[in-house]
GUGU-856896 format. One record per residue: z, x, y of N, C-alpha, C in turn; residue number from 1. Coordinates in nm, 3 decimals, m for minus. Layout:
N
SITE, Z, X, Y, Z, X, Y, Z, X, Y, NUM
...
end
This chain:
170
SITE, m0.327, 1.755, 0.334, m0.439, 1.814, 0.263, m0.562, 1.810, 0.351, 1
SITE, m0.642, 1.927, 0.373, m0.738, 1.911, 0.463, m0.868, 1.921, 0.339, 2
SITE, m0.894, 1.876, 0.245, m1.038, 1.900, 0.157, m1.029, 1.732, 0.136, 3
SITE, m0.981, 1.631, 0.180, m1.033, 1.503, 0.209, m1.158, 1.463, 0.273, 4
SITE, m1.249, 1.379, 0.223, m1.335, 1.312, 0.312, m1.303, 1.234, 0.379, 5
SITE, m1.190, 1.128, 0.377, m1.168, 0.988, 0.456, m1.049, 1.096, 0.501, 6
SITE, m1.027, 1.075, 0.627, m0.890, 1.136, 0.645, m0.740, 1.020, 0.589, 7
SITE, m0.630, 1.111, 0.592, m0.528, 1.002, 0.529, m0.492, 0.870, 0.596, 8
SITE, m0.478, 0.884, 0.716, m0.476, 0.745, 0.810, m0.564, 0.607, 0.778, 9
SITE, m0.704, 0.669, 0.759, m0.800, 0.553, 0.687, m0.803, 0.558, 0.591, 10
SITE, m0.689, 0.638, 0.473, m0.719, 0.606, 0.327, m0.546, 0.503, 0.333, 11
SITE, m0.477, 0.535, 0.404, m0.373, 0.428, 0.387, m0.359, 0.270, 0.411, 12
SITE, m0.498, 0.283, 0.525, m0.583, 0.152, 0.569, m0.662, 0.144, 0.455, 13
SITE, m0.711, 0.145, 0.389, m0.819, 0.152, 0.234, m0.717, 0.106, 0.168, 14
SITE, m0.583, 0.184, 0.128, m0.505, 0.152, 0.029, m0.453, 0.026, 0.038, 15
SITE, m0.428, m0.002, 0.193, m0.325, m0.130, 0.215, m0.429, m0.301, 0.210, 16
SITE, m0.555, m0.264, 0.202, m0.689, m0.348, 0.176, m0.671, m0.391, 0.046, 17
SITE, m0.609, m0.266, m0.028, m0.649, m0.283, m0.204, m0.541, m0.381, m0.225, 18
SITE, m0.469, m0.304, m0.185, m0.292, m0.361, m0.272, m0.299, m0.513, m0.221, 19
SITE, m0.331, m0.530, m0.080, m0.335, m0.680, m0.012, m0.476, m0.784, m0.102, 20
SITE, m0.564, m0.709, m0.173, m0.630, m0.772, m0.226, m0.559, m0.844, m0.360, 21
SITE, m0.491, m0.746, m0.429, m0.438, m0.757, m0.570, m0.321, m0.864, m0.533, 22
SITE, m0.236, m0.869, m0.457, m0.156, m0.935, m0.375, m0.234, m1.056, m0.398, 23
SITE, m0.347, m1.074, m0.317, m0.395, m1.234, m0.318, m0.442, m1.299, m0.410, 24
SITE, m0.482, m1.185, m0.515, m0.537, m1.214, m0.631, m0.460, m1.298, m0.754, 25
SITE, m0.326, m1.205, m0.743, m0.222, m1.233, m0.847, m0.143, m1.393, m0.758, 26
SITE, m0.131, m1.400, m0.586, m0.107, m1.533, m0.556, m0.203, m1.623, m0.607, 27
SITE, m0.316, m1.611, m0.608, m0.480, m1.703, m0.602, m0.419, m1.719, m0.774, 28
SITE, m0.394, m1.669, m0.867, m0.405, m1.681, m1.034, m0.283, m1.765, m1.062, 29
SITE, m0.169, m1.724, m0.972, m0.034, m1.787, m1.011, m0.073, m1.943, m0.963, 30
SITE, m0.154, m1.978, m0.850, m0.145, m2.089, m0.758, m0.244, m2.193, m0.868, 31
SITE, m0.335, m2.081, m0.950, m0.476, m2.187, m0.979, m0.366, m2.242, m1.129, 32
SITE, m0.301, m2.166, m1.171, m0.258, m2.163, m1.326, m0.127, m2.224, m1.331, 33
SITE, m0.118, m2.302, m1.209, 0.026, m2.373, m1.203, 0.066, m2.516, m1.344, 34
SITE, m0.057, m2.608, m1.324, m0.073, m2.726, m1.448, m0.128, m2.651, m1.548, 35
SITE, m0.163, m2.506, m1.608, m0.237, m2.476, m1.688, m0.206, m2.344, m1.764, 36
SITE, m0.188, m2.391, m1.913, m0.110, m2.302, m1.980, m0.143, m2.175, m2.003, 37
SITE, m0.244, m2.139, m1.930, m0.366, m2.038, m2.000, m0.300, m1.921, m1.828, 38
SITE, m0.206, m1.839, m1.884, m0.142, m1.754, m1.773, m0.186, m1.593, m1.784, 39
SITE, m0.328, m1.554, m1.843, m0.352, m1.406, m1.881, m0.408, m1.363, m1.733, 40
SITE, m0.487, m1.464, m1.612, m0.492, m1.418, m1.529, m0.396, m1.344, m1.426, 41
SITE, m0.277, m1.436, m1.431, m0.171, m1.432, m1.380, m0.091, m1.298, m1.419, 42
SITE, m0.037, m1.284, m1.528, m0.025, m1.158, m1.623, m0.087, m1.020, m1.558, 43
SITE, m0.217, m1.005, m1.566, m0.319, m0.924, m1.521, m0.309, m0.865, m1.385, 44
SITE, m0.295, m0.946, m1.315, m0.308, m0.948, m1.167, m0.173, m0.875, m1.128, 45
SITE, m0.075, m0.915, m1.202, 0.100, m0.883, m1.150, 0.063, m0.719, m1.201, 46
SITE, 0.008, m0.707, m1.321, 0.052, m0.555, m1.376, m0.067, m0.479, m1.267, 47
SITE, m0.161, m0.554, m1.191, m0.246, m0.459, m1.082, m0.140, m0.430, m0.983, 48
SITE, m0.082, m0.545, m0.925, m0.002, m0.513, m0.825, 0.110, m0.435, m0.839, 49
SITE, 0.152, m0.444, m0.914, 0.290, m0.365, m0.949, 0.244, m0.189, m0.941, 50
SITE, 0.135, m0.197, m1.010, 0.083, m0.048, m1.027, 0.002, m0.002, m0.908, 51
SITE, m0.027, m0.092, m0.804, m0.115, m0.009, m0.697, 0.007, m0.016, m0.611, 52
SITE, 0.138, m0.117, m0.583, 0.215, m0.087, m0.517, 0.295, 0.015, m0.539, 53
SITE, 0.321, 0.017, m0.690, 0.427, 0.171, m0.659, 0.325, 0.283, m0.648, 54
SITE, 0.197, 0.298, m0.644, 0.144, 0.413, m0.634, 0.132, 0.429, m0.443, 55
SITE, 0.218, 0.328, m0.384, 0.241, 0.344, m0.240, 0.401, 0.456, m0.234, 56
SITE, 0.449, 0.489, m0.328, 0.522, 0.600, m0.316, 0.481, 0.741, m0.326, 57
SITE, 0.320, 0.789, m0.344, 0.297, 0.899, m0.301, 0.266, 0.920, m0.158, 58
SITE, 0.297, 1.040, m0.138, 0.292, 1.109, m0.009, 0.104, 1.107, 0.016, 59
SITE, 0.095, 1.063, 0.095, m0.072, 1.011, 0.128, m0.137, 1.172, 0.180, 60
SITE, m0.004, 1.251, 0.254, m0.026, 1.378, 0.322, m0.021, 1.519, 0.220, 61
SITE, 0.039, 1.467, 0.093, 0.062, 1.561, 0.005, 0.062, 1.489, m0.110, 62
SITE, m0.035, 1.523, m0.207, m0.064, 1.466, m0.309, m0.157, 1.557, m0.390, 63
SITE, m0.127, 1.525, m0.540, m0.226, 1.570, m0.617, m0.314, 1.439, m0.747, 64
SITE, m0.449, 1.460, m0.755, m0.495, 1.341, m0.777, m0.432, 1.364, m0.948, 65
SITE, m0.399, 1.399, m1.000, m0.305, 1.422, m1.116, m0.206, 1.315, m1.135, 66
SITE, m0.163, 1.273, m1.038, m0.036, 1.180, m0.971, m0.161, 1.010, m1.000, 67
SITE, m0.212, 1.014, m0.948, m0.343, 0.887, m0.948, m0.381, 0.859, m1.069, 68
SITE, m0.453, 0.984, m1.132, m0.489, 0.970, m1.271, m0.378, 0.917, m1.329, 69
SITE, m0.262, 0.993, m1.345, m0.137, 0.920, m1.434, m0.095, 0.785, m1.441, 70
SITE, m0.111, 0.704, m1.339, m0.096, 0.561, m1.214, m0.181, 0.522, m1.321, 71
SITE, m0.351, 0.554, m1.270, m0.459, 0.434, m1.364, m0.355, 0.481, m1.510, 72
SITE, m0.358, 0.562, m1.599, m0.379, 0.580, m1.713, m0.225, 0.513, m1.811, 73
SITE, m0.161, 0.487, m1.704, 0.000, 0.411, m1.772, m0.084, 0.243, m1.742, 74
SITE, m0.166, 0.241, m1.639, m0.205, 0.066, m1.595, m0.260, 0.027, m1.716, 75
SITE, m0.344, 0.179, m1.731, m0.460, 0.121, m1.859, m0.360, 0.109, m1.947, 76
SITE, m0.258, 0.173, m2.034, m0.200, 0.091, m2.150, m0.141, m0.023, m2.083, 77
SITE, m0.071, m0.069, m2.029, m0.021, m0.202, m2.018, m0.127, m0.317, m2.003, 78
SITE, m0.274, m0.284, m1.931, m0.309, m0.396, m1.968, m0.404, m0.367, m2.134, 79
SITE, m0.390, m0.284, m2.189, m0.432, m0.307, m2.347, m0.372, m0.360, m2.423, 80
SITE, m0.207, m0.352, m2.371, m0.106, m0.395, m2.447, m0.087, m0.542, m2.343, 81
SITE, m0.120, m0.598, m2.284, m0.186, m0.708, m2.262, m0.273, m0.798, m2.335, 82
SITE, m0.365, m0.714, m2.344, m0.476, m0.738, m2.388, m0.450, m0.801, m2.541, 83
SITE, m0.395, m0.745, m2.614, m0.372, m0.728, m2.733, m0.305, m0.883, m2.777, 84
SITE, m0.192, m0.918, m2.640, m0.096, m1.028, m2.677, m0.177, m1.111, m2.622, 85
SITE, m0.240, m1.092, m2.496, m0.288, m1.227, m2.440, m0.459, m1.224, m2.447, 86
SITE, m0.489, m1.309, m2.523, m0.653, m1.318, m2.603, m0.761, m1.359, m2.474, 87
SITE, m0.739, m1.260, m2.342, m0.849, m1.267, m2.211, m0.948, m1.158, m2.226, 88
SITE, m1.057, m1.218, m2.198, m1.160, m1.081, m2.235, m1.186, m1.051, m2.058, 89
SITE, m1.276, m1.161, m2.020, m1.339, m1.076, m1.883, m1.267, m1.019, m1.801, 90
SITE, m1.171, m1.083, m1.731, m1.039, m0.984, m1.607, m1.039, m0.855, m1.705, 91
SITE, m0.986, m0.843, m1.810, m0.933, m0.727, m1.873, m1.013, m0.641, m1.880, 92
SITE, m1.181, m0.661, m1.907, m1.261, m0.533, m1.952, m1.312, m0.500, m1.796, 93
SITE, m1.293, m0.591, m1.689, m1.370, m0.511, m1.584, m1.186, m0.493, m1.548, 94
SITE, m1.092, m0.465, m1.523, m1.036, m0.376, m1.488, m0.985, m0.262, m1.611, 95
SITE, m1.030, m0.259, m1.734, m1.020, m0.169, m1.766, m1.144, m0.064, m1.758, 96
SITE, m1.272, m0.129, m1.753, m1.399, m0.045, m1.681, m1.310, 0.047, m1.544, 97
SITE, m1.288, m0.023, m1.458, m1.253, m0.016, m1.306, m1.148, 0.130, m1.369, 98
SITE, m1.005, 0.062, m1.379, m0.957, 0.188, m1.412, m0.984, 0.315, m1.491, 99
SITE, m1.097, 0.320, m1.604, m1.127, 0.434, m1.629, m1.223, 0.501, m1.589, 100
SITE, m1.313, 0.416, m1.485, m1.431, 0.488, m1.411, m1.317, 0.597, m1.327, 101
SITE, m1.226, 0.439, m1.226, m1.128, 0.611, m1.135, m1.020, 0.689, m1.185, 102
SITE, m0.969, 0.696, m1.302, m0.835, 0.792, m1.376, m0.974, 0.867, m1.388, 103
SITE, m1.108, 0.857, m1.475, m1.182, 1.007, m1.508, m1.258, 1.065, m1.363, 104
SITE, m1.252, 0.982, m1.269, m1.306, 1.068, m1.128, m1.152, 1.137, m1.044, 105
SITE, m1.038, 1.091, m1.091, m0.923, 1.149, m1.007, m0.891, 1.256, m1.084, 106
SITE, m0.901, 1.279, m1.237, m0.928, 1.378, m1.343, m0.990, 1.509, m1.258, 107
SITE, m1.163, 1.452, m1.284, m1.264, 1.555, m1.210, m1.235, 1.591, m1.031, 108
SITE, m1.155, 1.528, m0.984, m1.149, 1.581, m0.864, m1.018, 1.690, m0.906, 109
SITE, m0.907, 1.644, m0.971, m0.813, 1.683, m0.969, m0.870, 1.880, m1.065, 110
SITE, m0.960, 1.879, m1.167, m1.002, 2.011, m1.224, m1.103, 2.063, m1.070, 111
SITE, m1.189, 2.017, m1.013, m1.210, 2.068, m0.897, m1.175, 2.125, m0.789, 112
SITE, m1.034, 2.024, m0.760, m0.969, 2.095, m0.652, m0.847, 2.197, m0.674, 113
SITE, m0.816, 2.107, m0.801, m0.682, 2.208, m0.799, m0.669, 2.325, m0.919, 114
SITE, m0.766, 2.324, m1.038, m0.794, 2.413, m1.139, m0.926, 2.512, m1.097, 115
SITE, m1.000, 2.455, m1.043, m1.110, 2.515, m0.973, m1.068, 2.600, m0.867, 116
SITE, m1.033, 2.536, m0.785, m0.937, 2.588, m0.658, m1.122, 2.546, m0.532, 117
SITE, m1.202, 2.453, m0.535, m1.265, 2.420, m0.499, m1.234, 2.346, m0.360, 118
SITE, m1.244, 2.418, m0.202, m1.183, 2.351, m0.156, m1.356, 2.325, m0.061, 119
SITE, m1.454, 2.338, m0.042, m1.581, 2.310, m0.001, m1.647, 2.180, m0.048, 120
SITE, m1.675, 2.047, 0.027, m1.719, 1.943, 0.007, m1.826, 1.963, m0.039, 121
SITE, m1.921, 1.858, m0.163, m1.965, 1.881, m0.193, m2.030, 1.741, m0.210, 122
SITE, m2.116, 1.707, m0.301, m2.158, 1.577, m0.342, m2.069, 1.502, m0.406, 123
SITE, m2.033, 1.548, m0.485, m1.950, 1.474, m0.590, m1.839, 1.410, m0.532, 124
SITE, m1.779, 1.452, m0.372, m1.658, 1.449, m0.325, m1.695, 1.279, m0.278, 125
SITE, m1.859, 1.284, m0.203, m1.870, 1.184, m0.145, m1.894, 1.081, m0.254, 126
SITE, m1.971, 1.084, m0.361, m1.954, 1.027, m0.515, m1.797, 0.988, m0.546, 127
SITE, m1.708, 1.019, m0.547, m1.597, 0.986, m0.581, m1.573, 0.900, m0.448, 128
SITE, m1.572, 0.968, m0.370, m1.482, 0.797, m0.262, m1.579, 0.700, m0.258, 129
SITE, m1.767, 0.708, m0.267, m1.751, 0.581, m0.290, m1.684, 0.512, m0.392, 130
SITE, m1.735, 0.542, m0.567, m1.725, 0.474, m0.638, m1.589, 0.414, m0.646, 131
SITE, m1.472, 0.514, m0.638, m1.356, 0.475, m0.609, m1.312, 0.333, m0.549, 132
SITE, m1.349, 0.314, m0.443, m1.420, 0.237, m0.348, m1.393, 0.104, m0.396, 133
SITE, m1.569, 0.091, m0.468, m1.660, 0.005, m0.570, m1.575, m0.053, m0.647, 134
SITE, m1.505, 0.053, m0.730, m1.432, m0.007, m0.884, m1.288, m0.089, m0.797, 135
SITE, m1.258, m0.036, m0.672, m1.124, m0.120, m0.672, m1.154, m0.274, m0.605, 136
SITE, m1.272, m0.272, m0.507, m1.349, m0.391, m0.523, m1.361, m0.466, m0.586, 137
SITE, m1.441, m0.389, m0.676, m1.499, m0.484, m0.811, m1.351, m0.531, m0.874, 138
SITE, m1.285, m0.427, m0.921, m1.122, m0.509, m0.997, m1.050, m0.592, m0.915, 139
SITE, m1.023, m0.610, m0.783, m1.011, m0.735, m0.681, m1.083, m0.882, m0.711, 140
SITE, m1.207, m0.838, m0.677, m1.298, m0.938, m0.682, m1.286, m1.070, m0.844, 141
SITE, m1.341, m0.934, m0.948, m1.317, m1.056, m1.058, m1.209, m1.156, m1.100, 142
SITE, m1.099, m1.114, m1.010, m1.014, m1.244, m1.047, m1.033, m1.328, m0.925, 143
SITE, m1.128, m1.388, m0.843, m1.181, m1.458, m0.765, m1.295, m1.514, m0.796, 144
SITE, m1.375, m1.412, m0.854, m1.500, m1.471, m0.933, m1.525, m1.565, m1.040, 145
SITE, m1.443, m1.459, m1.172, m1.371, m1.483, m1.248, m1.560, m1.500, m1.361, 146
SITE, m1.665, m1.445, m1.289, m1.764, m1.456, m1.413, m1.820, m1.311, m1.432, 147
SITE, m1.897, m1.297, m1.548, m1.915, m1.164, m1.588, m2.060, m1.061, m1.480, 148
SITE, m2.003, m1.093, m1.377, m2.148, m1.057, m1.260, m2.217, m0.920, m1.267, 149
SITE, m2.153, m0.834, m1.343, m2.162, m0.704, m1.397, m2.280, m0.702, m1.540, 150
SITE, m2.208, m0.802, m1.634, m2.238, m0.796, m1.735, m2.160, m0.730, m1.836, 151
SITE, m2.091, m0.667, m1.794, m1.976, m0.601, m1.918, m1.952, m0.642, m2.010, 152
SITE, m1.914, m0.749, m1.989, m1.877, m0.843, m2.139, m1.953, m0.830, m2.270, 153
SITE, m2.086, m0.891, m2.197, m2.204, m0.912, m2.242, m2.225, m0.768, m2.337, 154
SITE, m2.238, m0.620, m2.261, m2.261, m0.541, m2.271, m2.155, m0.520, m2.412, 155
SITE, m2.084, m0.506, m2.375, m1.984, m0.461, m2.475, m2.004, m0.551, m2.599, 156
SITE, m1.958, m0.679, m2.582, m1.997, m0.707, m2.696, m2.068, m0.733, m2.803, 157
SITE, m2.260, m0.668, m2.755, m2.346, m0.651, m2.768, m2.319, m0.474, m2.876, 158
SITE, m2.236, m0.385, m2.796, m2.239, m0.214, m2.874, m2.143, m0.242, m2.969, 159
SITE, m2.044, m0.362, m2.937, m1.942, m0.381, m3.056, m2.012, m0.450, m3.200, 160
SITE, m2.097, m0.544, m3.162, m2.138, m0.643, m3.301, m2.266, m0.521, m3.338, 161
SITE, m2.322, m0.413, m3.243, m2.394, m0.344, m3.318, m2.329, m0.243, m3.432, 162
SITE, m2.214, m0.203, m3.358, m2.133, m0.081, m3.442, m2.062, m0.133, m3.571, 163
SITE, m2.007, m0.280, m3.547, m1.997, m0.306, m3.645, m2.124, m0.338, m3.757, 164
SITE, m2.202, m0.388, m3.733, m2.336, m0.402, m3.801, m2.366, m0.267, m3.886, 165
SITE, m2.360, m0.192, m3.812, m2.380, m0.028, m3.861, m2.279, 0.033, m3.945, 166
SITE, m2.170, m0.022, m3.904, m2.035, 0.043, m4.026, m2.088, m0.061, m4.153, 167
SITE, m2.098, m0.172, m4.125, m2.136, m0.249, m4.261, m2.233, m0.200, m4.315, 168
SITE, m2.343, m0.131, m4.314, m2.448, m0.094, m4.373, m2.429, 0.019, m4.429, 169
SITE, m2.323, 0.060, m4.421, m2.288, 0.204, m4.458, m2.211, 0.207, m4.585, 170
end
């Protein structure tokens, strides 16, 4: 594909950064959670890796971001259905932030390039590889951190106790 910004060589070096991050992440969760019954990090981390490694079976040279979007958007149910069994808030909402910031930018690239037929760089192109970027960072990082440095949490559960507040008044 020539309407790339990073060419594929340094996005397979990018990719192999990510996956090796999630890799250390899910070792770093299994290693910390060995005496300790509390395994949602551990959990979390395996369903990252599992899902950024098999998304090492697309063709890096031929691809459609359709293929990516689908990747985040099966990750995102498994960790909801995670979520659901295992009672972890922070890992879960910043990689479910993370994954739906990039399934809706691999979306918009994917109506750009390939419904659009948009093959001229533009802003948005360089907007998407950073953030892309950012969010797989950031979903690395918090299971190392492991505190709400974003604020998400916070955030959210701030629009949740409002909305509920507001359905009650109703």
């Amino acid at each position: 594909m020539d309407n790339l910004l990073i060419s594929p060589e340094v996005s397979i070096y990018i990719g192999v950064f990510v996956q090796w991050g999630f890799l250390m992440a899910f070792l770093y969760s299994l290693a910390t959670s060995i005496n300790n019954p509390q395994k949602q990090a551990v959990w979390l981390s395996l369903v990252m890796v599992v899902s950024y490694c098999l998304s090492t079976t697309i063709n890096i040279y031929n691809f459609s971001y359709i293929e990516l979007f689908c990747y985040d958007v099966i990750t995102l149910f498994f960790i909801l259905f995670l979520r659901y069994y295992l009672p972890e808030k922070r890992i879960s909402t910043y990689l479910l932030f993370g994954l739906s910031i990039n399934s809706l930018l691999f979306l918009a690239m994917h109506i750009d390039v390939f419904v659009r037929g948009n093959y001229t760089p533009w802003w948005f192109w360089s907007f998407y590889t950073v953030v892309i970027n950012i969010m797989d960072v950031i979903m690395v990082s918090i299971f190392f951190i492991k505190k709400d440095f974003l604020m998400l949490v916070h955030v959210t559960d701030k629009l949740v106790s409002r909305v509920m507040r507001f359905e009650q008044s109703d």
